[in-house]
C-alpha positions in Angstrom: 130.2 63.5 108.6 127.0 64.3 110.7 125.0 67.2 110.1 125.6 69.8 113.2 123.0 70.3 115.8 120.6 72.6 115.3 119.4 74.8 118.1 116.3 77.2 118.3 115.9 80.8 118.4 114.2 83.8 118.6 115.2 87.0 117.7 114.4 90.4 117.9 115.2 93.7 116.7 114.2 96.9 119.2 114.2 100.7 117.8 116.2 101.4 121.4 119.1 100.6 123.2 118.5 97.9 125.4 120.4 98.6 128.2 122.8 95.7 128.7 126.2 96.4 126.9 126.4 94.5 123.4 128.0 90.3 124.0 127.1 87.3 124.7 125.1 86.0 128.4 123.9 82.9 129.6 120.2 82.9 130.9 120.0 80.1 133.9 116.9 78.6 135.7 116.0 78.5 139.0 118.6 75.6 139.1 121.3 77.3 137.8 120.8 75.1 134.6 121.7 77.2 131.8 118.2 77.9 129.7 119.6 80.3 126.9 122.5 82.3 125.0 121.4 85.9 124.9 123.6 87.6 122.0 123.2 91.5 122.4 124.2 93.6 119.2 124.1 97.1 118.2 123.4 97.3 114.3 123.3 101.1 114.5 124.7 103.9 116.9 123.8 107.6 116.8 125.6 110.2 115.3 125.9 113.1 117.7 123.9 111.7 120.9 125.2 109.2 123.3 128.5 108.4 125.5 131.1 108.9 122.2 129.0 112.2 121.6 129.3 113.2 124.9 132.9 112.6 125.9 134.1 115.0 122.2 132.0 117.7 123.6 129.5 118.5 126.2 128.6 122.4 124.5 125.5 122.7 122.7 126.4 122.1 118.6 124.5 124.8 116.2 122.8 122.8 113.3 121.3 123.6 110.2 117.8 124.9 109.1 116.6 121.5 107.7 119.1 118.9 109.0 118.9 115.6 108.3 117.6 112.8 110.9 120.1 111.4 113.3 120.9 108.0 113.0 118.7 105.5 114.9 119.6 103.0 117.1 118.8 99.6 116.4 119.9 96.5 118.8 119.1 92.8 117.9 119.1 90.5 120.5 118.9 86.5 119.8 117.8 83.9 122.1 119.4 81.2 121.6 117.7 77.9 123.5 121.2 75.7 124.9 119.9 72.5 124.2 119.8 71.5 120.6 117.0 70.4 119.0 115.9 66.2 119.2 114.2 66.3 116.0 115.3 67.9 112.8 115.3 71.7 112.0 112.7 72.2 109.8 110.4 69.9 111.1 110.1 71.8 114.1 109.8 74.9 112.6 106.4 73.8 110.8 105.1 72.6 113.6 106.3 75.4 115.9 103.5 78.0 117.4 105.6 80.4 116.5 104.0 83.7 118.2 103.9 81.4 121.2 107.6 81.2 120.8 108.1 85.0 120.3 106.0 85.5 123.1 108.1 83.0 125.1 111.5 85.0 124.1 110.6 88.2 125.1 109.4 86.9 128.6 113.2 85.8 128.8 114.5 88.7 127.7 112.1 91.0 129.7 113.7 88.8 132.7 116.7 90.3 131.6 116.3 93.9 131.6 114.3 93.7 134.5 117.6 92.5 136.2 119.7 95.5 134.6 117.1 97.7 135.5 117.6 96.7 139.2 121.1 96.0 138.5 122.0 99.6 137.0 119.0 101.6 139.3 117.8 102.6 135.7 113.6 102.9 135.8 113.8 104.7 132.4 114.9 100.9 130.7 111.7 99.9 128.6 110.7 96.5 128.4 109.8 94.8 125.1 106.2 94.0 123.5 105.7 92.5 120.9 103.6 94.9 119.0 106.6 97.6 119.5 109.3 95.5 117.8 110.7 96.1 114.7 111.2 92.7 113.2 111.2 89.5 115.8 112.0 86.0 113.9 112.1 82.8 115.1 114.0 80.1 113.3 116.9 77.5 114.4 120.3 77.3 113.0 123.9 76.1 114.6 125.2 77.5 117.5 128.0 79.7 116.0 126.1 81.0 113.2 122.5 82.0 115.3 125.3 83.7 117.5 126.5 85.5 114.8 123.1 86.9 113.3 122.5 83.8 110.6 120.4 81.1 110.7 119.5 77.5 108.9 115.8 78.7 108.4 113.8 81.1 110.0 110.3 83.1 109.9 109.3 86.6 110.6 106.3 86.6 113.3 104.2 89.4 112.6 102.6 91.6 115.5 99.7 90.9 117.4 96.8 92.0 115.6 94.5 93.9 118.9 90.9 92.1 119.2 88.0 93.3 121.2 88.8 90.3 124.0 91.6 92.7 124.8 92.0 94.5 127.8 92.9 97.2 126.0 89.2 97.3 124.0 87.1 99.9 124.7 90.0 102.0 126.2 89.3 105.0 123.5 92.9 105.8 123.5 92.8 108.9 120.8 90.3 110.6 122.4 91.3 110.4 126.0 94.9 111.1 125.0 93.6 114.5 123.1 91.3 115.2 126.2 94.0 115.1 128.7 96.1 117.3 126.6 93.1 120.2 126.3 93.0 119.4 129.7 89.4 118.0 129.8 90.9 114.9 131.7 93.7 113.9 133.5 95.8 110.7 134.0 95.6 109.7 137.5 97.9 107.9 139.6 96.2 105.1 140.1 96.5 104.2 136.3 99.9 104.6 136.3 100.3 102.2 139.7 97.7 100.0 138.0 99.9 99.8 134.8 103.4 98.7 136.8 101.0 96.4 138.5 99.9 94.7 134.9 103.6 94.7 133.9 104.9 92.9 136.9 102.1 90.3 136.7 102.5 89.5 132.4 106.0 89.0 133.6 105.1 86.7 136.8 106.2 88.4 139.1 103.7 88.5 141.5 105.6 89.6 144.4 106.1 92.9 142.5 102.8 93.1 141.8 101.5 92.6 145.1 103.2 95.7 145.8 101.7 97.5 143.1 98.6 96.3 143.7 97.8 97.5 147.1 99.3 100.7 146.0 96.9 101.1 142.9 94.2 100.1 144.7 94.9 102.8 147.4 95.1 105.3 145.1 91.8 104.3 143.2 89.6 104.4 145.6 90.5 107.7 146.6 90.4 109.2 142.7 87.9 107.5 141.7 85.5 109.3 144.3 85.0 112.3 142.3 83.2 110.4 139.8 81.3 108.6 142.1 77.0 108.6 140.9 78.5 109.1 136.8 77.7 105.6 135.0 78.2 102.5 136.9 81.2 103.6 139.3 79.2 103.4 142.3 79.0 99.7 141.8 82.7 99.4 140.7 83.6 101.7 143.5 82.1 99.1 146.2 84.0 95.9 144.3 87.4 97.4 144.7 86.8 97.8 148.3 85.5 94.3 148.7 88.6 93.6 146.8 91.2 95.1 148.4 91.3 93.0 151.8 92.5 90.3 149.2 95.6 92.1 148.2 96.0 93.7 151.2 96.5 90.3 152.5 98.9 89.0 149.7 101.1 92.2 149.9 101.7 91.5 153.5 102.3 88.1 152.4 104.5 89.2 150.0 106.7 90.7 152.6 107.5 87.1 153.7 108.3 85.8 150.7 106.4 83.8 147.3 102.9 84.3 146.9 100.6 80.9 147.2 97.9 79.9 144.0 95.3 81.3 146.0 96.7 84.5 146.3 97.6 84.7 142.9 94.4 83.7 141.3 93.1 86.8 143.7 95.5 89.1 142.7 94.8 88.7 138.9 91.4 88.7 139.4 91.8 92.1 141.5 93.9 93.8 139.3 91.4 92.6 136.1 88.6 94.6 138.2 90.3 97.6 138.8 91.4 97.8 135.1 87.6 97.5 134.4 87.2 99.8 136.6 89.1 102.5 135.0 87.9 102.1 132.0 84.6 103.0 133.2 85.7 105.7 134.3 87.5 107.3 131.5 84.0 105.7 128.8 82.3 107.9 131.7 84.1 110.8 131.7 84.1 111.0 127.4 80.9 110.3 127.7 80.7 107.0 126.4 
């Protein structure tokens, strides 16, 4: 009797609901070929929150000095690749890059909710990271028993550990957040715009981002005048407005339809300056 196939998977486990109601879904290509089996589970529900609470009773409950936690939600969901594996099992798994395949899942499964979000009009639905992931393994196994929350052999990934070739380096996170709360700074628009933008083009889709981008920049160069003389934003001010004819130009192209290579490569570059940009600004404004 031959051994069954085995297929590859990821897997991850969220601290939310997801969004998508808990099954099974087949993830196609551009071709229509099927690319993965998502399997959507909820491990955990809550205990007075939710539809079920909802429907009992929509009156405010009195509680307890003291009470204990609700329960958390937790939903797994495991991508399953649909063609098995050429080579055996555990072969593949040692020689796996296996963040690379994490990072590869989530993209797929950000694909996903980005779908239900348009799907259900729902802008609240989160999208995964892998740094905000409870546990996210990657493994293979046979079909029925990956789909059923077992595997043949599998490894946890751990989380990204941040390095100072981030984008995110020199952001000074705790002390802008505690500044903007005393009211010493404030978050602008633009940051928010630029931060949709960044989503859209980690996920590839720079048609979105386009969008975004124009937007961002529109906004930027309006807050960031105020600040205009501190540091180095006089400089930074004048790049994003030799900039922006560039994604001026692939927004309106973006109206039409896909975005070229050149355009692309312009809009990454763009939205790179403008998140430099911004973090001048807040380094200037902390006086950094």
């Amino acid at each position: 009797m031959s051994a069954p196939a085995l297929f590859p998977f990821v897997q991850i486990e969220v601290p939310w609901v997801l969004g998508p109601t808990d099954g099974r879904y087949i993830v196609r290509g551009h071709a229509g070929e099927p690319e993965h089996v998502l399997v959507l589970r909820t491990l955990a529900a809550p205990v007075a929150r939710g539809r079920l609470g909802r429907r009992r009773s929509a009156r405010p409950r009195p509680v307890p000095p003291s009470a204990a936690p609700e329960t958390a939600v937790i939903t797994r969901a495991t991508l399953i690749r649909a063609q098995p594996l050429p080579e055996p099992g555990e072969r593949w798994l040692r020689s796996a890059d296996l963040p690379a395949e994490a990072d590869r899942g989530i993209a797929v499964l950000n694909r996903v909710l980005h779908a239900q979000r348009a799907a259900a009009g729902d802008p609240a639905l989160p999208m995964v990271t892998r740094d905000r992931v409870l546990a996210i393994r990657v493994g293979v196994g046979a079909g029925e028993q990956v789909a059923d929350g077992r595997w043949a052999s599998a490894a946890l990934v751990p989380a990204p550990v941040p390095g100072r070739g981030s984008r995110t380096a020199g952001l000074r996170p705790t002390e802008r957040f505690a500044a903007i709360l005393a009211g010493r700074d404030v978050a602008l628009a633009c940051e928010e715009l630029t931060l949709r933008a960044r989503t859209d083009a980690d996920a590839a889709r720079w048609r979105d981002c386009a969008f975004q981008l124009r937007a961002a920049f529109d906004a930027a160069l309006a807050e960031l005048l105020p600040w205009s003389g501190q540091s180095d934003l006089d400089a930074r001010i004048a790049e994003l407005h030799e900039l922006r004819p560039a994604v001026v130009d692939a927004a309106d192209a973006a109206l039409e339809g896909g975005l070229d290579d050149a355009r692309i490569a312009a809009l990454s570059s763009a939205l790179t300056r403008l998140e430099a940009a911004l973090r001048a600004r807040t380094n200037a404004q902390l006086g950094g």
